[in-house]
C-alpha positions as CSV (number, residue, x, y, z in Angstrom):
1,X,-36.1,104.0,-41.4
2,X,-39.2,103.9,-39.1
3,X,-37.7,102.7,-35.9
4,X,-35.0,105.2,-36.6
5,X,-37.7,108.2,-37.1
6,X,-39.4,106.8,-33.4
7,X,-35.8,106.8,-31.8
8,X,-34.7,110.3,-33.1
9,X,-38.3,111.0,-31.5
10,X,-37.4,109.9,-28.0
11,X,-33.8,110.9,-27.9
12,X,-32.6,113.5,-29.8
13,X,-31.1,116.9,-28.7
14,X,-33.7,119.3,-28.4
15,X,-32.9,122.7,-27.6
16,X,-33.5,124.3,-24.1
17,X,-36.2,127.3,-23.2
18,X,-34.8,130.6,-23.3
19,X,-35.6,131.5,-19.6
20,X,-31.9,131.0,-18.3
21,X,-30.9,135.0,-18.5
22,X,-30.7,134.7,-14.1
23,X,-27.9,131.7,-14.8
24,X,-26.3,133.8,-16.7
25,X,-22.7,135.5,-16.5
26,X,-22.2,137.7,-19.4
27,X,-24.1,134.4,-21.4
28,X,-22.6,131.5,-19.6
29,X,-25.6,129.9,-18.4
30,X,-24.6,128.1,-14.8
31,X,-27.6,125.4,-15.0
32,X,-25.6,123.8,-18.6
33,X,-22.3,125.2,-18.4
34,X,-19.6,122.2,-18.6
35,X,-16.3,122.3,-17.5
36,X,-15.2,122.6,-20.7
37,X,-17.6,126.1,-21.5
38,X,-16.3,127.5,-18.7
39,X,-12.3,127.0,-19.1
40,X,-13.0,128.3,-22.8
41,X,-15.1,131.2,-21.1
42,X,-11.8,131.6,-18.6
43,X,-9.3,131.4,-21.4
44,X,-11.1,134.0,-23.3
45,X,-11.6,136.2,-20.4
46,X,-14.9,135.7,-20.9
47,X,-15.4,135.4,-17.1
48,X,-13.0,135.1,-14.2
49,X,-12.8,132.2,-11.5
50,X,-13.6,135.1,-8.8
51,X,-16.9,135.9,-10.6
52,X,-17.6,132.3,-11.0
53,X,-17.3,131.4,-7.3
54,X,-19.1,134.7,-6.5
55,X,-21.9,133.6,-9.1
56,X,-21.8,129.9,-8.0
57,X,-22.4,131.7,-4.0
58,X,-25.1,133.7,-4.6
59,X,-27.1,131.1,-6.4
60,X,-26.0,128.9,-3.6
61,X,-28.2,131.3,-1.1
62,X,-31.5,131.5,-3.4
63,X,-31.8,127.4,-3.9
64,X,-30.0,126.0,-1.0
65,X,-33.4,127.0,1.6
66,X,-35.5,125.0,-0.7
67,X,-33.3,121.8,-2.2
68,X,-30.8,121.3,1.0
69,X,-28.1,120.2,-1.3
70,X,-25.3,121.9,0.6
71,X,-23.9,121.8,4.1
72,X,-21.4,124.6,3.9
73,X,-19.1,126.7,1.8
74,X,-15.8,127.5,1.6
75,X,-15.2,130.9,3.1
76,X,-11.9,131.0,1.5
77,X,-13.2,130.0,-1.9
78,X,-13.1,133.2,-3.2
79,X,-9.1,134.0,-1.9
80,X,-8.7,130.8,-3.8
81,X,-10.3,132.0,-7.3
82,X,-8.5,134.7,-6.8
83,X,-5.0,133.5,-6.7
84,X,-5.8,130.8,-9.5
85,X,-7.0,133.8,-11.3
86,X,-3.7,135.8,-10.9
87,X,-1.8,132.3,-12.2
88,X,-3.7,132.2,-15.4
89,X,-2.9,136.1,-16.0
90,X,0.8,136.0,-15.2
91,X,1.1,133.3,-17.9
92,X,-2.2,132.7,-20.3
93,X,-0.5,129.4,-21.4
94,X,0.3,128.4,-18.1
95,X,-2.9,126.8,-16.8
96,X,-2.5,123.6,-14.5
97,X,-5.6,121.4,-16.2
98,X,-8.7,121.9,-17.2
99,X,-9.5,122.0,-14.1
100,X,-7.9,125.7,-13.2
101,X,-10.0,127.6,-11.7
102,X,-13.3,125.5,-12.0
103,X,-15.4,125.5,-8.7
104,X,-16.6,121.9,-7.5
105,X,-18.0,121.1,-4.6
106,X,-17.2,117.8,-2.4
107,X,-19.5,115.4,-0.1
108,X,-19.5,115.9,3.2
109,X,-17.1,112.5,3.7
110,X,-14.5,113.6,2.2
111,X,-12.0,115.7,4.2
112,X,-10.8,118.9,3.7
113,X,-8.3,120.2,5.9
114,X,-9.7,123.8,6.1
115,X,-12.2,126.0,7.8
116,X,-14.9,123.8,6.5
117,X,-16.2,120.4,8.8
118,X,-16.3,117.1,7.4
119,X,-18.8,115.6,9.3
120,X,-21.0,112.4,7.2
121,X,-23.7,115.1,7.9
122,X,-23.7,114.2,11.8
123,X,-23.7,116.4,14.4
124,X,-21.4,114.0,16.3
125,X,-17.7,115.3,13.8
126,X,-18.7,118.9,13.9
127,X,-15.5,120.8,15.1
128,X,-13.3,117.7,14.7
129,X,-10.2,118.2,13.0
130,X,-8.8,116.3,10.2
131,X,-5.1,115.4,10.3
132,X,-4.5,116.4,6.4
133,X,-7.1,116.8,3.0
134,X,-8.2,113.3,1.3
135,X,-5.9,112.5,-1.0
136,X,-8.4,113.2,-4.0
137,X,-8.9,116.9,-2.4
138,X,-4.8,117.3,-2.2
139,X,-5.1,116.3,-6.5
140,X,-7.7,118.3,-7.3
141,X,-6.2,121.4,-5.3
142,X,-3.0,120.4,-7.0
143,X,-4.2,120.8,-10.5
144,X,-6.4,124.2,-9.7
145,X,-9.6,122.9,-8.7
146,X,-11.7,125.1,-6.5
147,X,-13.3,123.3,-3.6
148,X,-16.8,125.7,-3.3
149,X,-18.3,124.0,-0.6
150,X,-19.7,120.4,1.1
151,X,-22.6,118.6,-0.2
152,X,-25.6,117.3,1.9
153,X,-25.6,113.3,1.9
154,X,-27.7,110.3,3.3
155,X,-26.2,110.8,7.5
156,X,-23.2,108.2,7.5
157,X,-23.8,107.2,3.7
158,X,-27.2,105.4,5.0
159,X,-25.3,103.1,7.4
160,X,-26.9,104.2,10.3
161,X,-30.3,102.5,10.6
162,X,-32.5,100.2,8.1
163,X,-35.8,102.3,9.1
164,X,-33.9,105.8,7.3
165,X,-37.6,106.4,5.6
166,X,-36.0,108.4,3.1
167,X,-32.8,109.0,1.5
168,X,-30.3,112.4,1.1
169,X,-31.0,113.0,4.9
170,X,-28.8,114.0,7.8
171,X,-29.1,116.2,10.5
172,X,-26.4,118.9,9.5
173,X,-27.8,119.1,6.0
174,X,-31.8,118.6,7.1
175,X,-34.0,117.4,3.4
176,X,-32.5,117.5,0.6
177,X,-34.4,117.1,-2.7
178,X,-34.7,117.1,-6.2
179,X,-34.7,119.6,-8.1
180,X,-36.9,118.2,-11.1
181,X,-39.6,117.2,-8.5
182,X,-41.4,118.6,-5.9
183,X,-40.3,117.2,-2.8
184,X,-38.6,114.6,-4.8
185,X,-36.6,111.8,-2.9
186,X,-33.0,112.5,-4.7
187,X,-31.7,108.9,-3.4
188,X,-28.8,108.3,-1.5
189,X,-26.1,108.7,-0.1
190,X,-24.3,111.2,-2.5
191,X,-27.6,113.1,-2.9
192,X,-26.4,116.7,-2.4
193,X,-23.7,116.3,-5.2
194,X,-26.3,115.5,-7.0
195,X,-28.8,118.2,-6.7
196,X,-26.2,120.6,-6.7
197,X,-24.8,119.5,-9.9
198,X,-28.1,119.7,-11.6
199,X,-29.4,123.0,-10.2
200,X,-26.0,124.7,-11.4
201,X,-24.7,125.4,-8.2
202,X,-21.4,124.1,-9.5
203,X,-19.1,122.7,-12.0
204,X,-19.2,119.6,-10.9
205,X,-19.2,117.4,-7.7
206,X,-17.3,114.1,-6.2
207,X,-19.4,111.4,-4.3
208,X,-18.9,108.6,-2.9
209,X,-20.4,104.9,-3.0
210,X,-20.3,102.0,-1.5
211,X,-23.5,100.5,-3.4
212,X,-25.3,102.8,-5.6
213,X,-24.8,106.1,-3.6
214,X,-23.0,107.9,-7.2
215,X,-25.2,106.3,-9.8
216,X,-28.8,105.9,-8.1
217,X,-28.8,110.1,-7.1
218,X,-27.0,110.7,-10.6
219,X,-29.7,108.7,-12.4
220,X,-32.2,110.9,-10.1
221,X,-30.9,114.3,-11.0
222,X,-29.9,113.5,-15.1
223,X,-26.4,113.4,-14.6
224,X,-23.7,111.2,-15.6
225,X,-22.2,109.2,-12.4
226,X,-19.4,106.9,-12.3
227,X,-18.2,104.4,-9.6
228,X,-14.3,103.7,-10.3
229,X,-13.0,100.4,-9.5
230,X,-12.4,99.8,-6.1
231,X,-8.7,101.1,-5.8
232,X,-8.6,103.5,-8.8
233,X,-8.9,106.4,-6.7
234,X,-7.9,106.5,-2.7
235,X,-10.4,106.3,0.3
236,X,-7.9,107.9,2.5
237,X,-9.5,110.6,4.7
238,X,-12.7,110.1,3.3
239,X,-15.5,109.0,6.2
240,X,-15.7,105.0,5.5
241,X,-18.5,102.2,5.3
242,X,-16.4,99.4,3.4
243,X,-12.9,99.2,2.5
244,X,-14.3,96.6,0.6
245,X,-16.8,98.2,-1.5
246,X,-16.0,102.3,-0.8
247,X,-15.0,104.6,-3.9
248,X,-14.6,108.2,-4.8
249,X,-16.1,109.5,-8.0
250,X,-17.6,112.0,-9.8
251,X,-20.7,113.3,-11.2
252,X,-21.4,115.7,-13.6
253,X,-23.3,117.4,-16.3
254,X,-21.7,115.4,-19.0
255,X,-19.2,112.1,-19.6
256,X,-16.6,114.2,-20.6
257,X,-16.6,116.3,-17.6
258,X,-16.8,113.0,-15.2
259,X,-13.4,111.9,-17.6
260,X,-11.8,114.9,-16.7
261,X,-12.3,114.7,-13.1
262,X,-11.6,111.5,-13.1
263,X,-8.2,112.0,-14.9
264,X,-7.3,114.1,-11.5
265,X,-8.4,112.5,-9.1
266,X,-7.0,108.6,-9.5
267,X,-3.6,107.6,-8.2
268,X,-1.6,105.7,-6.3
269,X,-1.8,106.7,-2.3
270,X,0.1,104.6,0.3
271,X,-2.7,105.4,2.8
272,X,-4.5,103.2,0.3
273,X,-3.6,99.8,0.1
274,X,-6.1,99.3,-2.5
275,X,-4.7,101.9,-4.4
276,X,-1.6,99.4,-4.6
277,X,-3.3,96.9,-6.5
278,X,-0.3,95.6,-9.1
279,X,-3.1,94.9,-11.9
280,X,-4.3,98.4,-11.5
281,X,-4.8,99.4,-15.4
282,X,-4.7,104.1,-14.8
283,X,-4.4,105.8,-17.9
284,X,-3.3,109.5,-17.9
285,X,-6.0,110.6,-20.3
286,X,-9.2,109.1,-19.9
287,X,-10.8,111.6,-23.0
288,X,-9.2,109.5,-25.3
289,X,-12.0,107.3,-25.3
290,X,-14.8,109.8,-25.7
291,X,-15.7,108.9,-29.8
292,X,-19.4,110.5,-29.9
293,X,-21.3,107.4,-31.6
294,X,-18.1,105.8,-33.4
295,X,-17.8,104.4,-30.1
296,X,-20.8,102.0,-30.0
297,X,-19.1,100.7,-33.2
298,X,-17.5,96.9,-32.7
299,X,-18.7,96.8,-28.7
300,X,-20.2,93.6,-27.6
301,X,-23.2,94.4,-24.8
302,X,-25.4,92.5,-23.2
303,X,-28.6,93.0,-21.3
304,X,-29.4,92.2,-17.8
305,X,-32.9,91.3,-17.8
306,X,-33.7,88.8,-15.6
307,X,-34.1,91.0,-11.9
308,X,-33.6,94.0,-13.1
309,X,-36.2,94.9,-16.1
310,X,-38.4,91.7,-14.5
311,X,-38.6,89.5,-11.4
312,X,-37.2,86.4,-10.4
313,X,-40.5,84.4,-10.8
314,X,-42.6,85.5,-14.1
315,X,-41.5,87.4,-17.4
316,X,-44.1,90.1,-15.5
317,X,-42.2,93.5,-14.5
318,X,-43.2,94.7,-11.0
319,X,-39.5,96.5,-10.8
320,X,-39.7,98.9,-13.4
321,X,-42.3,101.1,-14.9
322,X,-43.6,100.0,-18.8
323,X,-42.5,103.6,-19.5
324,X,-39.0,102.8,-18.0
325,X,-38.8,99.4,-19.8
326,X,-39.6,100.7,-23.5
327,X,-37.1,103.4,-23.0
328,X,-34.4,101.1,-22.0
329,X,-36.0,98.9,-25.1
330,X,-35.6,102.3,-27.5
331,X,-32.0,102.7,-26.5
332,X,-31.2,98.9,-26.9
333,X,-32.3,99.3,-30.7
334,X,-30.2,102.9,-31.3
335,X,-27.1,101.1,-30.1
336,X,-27.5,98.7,-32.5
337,X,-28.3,101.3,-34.9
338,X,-24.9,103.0,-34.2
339,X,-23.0,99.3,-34.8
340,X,-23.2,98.0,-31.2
341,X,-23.7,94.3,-31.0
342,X,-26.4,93.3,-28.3
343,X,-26.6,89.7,-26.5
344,X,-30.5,90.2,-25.0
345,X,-30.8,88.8,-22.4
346,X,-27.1,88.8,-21.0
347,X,-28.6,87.6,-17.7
348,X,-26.5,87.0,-14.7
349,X,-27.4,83.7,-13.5
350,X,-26.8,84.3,-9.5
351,X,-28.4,87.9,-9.5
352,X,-31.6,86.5,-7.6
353,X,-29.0,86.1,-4.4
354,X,-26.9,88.7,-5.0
355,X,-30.0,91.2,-4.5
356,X,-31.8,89.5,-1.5
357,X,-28.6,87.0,0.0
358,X,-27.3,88.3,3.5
359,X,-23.5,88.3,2.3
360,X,-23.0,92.2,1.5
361,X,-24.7,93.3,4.2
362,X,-22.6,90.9,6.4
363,X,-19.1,92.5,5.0
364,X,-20.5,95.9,5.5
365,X,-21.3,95.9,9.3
366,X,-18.2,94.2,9.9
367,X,-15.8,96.4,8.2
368,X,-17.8,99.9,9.3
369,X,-17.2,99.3,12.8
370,X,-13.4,98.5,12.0
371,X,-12.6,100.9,9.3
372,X,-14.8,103.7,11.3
373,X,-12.6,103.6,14.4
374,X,-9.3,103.7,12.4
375,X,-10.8,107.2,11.1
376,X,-12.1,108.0,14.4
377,X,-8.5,107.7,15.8
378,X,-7.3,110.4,13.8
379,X,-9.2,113.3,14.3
380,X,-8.3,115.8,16.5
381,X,-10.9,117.9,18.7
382,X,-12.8,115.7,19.5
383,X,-13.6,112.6,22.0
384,X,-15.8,110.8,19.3
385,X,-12.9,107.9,19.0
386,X,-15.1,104.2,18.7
387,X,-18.7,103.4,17.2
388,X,-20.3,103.1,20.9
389,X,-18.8,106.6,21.2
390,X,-21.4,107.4,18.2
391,X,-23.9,105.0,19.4
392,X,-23.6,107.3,22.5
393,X,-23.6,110.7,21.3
394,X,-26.8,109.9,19.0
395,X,-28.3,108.5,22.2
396,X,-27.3,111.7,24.4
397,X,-28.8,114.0,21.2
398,X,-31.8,112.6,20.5
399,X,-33.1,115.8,19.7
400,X,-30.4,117.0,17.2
401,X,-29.8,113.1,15.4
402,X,-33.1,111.6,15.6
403,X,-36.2,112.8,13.9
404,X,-38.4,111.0,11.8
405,X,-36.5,110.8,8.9
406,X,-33.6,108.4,10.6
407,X,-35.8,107.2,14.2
408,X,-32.9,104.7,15.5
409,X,-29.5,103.5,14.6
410,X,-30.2,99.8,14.8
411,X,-27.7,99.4,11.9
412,X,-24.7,100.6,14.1
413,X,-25.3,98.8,17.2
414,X,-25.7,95.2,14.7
415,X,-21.9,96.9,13.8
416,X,-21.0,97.1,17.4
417,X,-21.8,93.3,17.8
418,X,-19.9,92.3,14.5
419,X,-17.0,90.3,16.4
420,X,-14.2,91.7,13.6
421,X,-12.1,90.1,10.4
422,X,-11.6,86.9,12.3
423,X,-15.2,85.9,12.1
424,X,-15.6,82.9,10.0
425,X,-19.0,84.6,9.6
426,X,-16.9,87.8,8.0
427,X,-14.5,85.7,6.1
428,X,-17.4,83.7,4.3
429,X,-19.0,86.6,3.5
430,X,-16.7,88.0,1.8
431,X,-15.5,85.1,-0.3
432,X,-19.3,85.1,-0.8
433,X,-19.4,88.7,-2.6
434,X,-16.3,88.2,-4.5
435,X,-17.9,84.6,-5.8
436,X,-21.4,86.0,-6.6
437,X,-20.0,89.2,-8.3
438,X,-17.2,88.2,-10.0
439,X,-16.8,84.7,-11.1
440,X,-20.5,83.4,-10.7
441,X,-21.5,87.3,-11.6
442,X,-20.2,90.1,-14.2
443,X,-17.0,87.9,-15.0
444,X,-19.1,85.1,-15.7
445,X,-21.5,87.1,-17.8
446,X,-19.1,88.8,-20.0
447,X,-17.1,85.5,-20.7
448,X,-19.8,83.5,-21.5
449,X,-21.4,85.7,-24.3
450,X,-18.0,87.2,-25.4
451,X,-19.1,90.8,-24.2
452,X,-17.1,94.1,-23.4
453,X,-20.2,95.3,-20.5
454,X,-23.2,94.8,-19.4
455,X,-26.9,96.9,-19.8
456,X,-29.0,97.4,-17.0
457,X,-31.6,100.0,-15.4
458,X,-33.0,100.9,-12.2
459,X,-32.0,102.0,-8.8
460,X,-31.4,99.2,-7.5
461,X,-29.1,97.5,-10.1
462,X,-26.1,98.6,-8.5
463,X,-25.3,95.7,-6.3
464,X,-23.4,93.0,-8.5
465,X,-20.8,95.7,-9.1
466,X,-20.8,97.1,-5.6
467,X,-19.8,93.5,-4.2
468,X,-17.6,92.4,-7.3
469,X,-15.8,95.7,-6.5
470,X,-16.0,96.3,-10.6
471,X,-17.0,100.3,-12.1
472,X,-20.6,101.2,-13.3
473,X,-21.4,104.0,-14.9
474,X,-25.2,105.3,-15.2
475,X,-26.3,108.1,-18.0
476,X,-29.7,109.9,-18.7
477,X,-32.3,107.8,-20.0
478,X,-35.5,109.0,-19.6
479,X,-38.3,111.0,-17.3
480,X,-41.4,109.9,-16.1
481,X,-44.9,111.0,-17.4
482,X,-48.0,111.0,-15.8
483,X,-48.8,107.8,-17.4
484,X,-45.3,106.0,-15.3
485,X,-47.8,103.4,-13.6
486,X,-45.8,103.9,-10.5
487,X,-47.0,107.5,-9.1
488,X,-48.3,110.8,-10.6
489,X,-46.2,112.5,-8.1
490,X,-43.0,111.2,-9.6
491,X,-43.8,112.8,-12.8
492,X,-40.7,114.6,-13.9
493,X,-38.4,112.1,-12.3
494,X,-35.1,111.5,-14.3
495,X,-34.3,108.0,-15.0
496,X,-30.9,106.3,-16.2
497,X,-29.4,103.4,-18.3
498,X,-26.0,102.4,-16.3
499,X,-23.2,99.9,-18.1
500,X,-20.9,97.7,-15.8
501,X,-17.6,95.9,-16.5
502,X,-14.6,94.3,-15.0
503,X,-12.4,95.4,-12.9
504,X,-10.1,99.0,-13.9
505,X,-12.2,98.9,-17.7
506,X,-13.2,102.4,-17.6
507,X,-11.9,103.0,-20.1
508,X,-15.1,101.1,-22.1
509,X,-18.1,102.4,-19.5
510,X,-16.7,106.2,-20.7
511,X,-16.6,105.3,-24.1
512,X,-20.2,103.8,-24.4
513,X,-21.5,106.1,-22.1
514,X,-20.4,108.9,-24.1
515,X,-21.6,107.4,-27.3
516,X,-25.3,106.8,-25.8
517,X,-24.7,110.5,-24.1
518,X,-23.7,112.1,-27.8
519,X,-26.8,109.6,-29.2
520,X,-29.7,111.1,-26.9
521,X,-28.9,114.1,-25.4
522,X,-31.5,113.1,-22.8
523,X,-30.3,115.5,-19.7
524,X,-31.0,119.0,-22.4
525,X,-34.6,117.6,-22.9
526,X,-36.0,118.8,-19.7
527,X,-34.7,121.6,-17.4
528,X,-34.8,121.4,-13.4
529,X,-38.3,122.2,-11.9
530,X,-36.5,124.6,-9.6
531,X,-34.0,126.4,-12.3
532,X,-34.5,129.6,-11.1
């Protein structure tokens, strides 16, 4: 009864302050509103999609100054709420998804073909024109999704240079930052999608990653983030590091919301051959799985300790905060509580050269300078057509691309000299990854100790699913305190727990995630620093 008392103490739904009358339209409050609140709010005509996107704007132009989360909006957003507005009128019953009507705004990789840029937060794409919208933009368009804007991102998803001092920078979208802390580093690359999420400047948002670029800024701005297998949802016409390792997904206030995005936006795409994959597992609902605590009961987890809550070298942590550790501890013992059975440790036996081998980093110079050029050669408008054509333009705008923030791009000229998929150097890599992640790695893992996903936490614990090409999911877990032993000026920092599993198993990561989600409650503990 004790350690349930001390859990319920750290975790349990508190309410929020009652300063949020500014958020509000006629009491929807923008900064907690889910998808689902506002569809009910739409269905009741409660509000209307126009209002929304007109709310959504103006709070846009009070925060954006400060946080940077946003590049641009769509001037024809409102035309847009408009029309989806008129739908739901001539026919009440007639709504497309849940998704009619609801304003979400889209990283700045991910084309639109419309009067807004998609430029990787470069100056270099500005004006280019894309030959059609990504093929997640045509699905959400197609269910009634309202594309509000482009979010600020780490320049080039941080695969421009190794000396980038800090991430969620580019030089379109200038410093963006958290909204819990001042001047807070939001992490990368999918930083603005973040922020904007959090602040309430919109439903929801898509991201992308390649290794930790959805759940490191998700675990930074106390939002749920999910990576989809590589191949659940298409890459084509989104700005590319790794065909390997790149994939769309969302972020939002809640698991359910991310589930219902995700719902819309996976499919097949012939522009996507890994979208082709024959033991591709998509199911049409993925909120089927959402079972509030019931669904921590018969799942097998286990717990990545070893380089993740501790070094490679002692049992001492010099990777994550005490304060970090006894919060992923606490949660550990409620999953039990709500019938979870934990393996601790679940280690993965080849994570010491997953994190510091030389194999990812291998793949992904080699396959940006291939898959960037076969981008490149679509867009219209512009002579930007090869990597040395970017290499080039950076070098003739120092002034506009370099700046403190990002001082070189050392990482694209080492892609220049990558020699292309024939490289034995390439081709060992890869097999490399695949080994390490998979069947030395997460498949490994699970096998061994009978176990339905994996536990882990930190920023940096990303990497076995990125090369493994396998989903991971991260949820709120905590915020620092004064007493974090890292920094008093990270005080207020969000910090999340993120499950991993094989290949096109969603389908578990959203059903723990919501049971630790409906379990803790963590993201209404603490509202944004900068929730005006």
């Amino acid at each position: 009864m004790l350690i349930i008392i001390i859990l319920c103490s750290l975790f349990c739904h508190s309410s929020l302050s009652d300063d949020s009358k500014e958020l509000t339209i006629k009491d929807i409050d923008l900064l907690t509103a889910t998808i689902t609140d506002l569809q009910q709010a739409l269905h009741s005509n409660q509000i209307t999609s126009y209002n929304l996107v007109k709310s959504y704007l103006e709070r846009i132009k009070k925060v954006n100054n400060e946080l940077h989360a946003i590049i641009e909006t769509n001037p024809d957003a409102l035309d847009q709420a408009s029309k989806l507005d008129q739908e739901r009128n001539d026919n009440k019953d007639a709504k497309r998804s849940p998704l009619h009507g609801i304003p979400l705004l889209i990283k700045d990789n991910i084309a639109t073909d419309d009067k807004m840029n998609t430029t990787s937060g470069s100056f270099a794409l500005l004006g280019s024109k894309v030959p059609r919208d990504a093929d997640v933009i045509y699905r959400l368009r197609k269910v009634g999704a309202i594309i509000l804007g482009k979010t600020s991102m780490s320049e080039w998803s941080a695969s421009r240079t190794t000396n980038q001092t800090r991430e969620g920078w580019s030089a379109r979208g200038g410093v963006s930052k958290s909204a819990y802390v001042e001047n807070g580093d939001p992490c990368g690359s999918s930083s603005g999608s973040a922020i904007a999420t959090s602040i309430g400047l919109c439903a929801a948002a898509l991201g992308t990653e390649t290794d930790g670029s959805i759940v490191c800024p998700s675990s930074r701005a106390s939002l749920v983030g999910i990576k989809p297998t590589v191949g659940l949802t298409s890459r084509a016409g989104v700005i590319p590091v790794s065909h390997s390792q790149d994939s769309v997904g969302p972020m939002g206030k809640t698991v359910r919301d991310v589930a219902l995005l995700l719902e819309a936006i996976q499919g097949i795409d012939p522009r996507d051959n890994a979208t082709l994959n024959i033991d591709a597992v998509r199911p049409n609902n993925y909120t089927q799985f959402l079972l509030g605590t019931e669904g921590f009961k018969n799942m097998r987890l286990g717990v990545v300790r070893y380089g993740v809550f501790y070094n490679y070298t002692t049992s001492e942590s010099d990777i994550m905060s005490e304060e970090q550790i006894q919060s992923a501890n606490d949660a550990i013992e409620l999953m039990k509580h709500y019938g979870a059975y934990i393996e601790d440790p679940a280690n993965i036996q080849n994570i010491e050269n997953i994190n510091n081998g030389t194999s990812e980093s291998v793949v992904l110079k080699t396959e940006f300078k291939q898959d960037i050029e076969v981008y490149l050669s679509k867009l219209q408008n512009t002579n930007i057509k090869t990597l040395a054509d970017l290499i080039q333009f950076n070098n003739d705008n120092k002034q506009l691309e370099f700046t403190e923030y990002m001082p070189d791009h050392n990482l694209f000229e080492a892609s220049e000299n990558t020699t292309g998929y024939n490289s034995s150097k390439y081709t060992e890599a890869l097999a490399t990854n695949l080994r390490l992640g998979r069947t030395e790695g997460i498949d490994y893992t699970l096998d061994k100790y009978n176990l339905d996903a994996l536990i882990m936490i930190g920023d940096g614990a990303s990497s076995t699913a990125a090369i493994a090409q396998y989903p991971i999911i991260s949820v709120p877990l905590g915020y620092l305190t004064e007493n974090n032993g890292i920094n008093k000026t990270l005080t207020g920092t969000p910090y999340g727990i993120l499950f991993i599993s094989r290949a096109w198993r969603e389908d578990i990561l959203l059903r723990v995630a919501h049971a630790f989600e409906q379990a803790t409650h963590v993201r209404d503990r603490v509202r944004p620093k900068y929730a005006i």
